[in-house]
Phi, psi and omega in degrees: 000135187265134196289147194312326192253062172278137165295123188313150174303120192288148184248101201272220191263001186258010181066016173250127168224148237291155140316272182226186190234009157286128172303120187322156177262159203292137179064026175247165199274140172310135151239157181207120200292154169244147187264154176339323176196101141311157160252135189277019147284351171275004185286271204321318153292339157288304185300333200272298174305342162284317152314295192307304193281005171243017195288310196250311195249184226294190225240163167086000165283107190291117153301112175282151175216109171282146153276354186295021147259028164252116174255305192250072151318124149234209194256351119336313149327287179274015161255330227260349186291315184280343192276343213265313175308337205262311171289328195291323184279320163318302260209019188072004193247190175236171166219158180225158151238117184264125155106033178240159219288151161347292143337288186273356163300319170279324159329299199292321182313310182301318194255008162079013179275007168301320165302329182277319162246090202312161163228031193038201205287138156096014185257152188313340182289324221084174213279017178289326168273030169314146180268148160099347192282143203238087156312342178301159154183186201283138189291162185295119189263139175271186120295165170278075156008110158241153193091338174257147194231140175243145209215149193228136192264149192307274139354007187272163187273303189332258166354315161306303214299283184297319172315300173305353196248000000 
């Protein structure tokens, strides 16, 4: 039972605050809480504490990033989410998001950024945005025009422009 004068969990200045405070066992997923509204002076420090811990292990490590205390997502948010992907990728790993709300599921949906941050079971695609899921799939094959010719008139400016060069 934990005692009564236990410290609340701390929130450091980077707008993160640790999951837990035991070191992860080797091949388990980082987790890492996100606080309620970043700032986008907290991106850098995020991006730097997510680098330090996947920095020494093997390649292939998911960052979890819970989101339930972001109630009112903005596009701060969602820079600070992508950027957390991005160091995560750099760097051989991957990030999911686990727990996040409605709001920011329509956010990521809206800027097209799901495929880049799965956002796991129960987000509006249905299980395309599952974490660990490989969203590619094949581009749309057209026919081919047939009959049509595109023609260029002596006088279009395009054409003077590329002459002169």
């Amino acid at each position: 039972m934990p005692a009564a004068d236990a410290p609340p969990p701390r929130t450091s200045q980077d707008g993160c605050r640790p999951a837990r405070e035991a070191p992860d066992p080797p091949g388990a997923p980082l987790l890492l809480t996100l606080a309620p509204q970043p700032a986008r002076g907290d991106i850098p420090g995020l991006c730097e504490r997510v680098r330090g811990a996947l920095h020494d292990g093997p390649p292939g490590r998911l960052v979890l990033c819970d989101v339930a205390a972001v109630a009112e997502p903005d596009l701060v948010t969602v820079e600070t989410l992508a950027r957390l992907q991005l160091t995560a990728r750099r760097h051989g790993h991957r990030l999911g998001l686990r727990n996040a709300g409605p709001r920011l599921r329509a956010l990521l949906e809206l800027t097209g950024l799901t495929e880049v941050l799965p956002l796991g079971a129960g987000s509006l695609l249905g299980d395309r945005g599952a974490v660990g899921a490989d969203p590619r799939g094949q581009a749309e094959q057209r026919e081919e025009m047939r009959g049509v010719e595109e023609g260029v008139e002596p006088g279009d400016a395009a054409v003077r422009y590329l002459d002169d060069l």
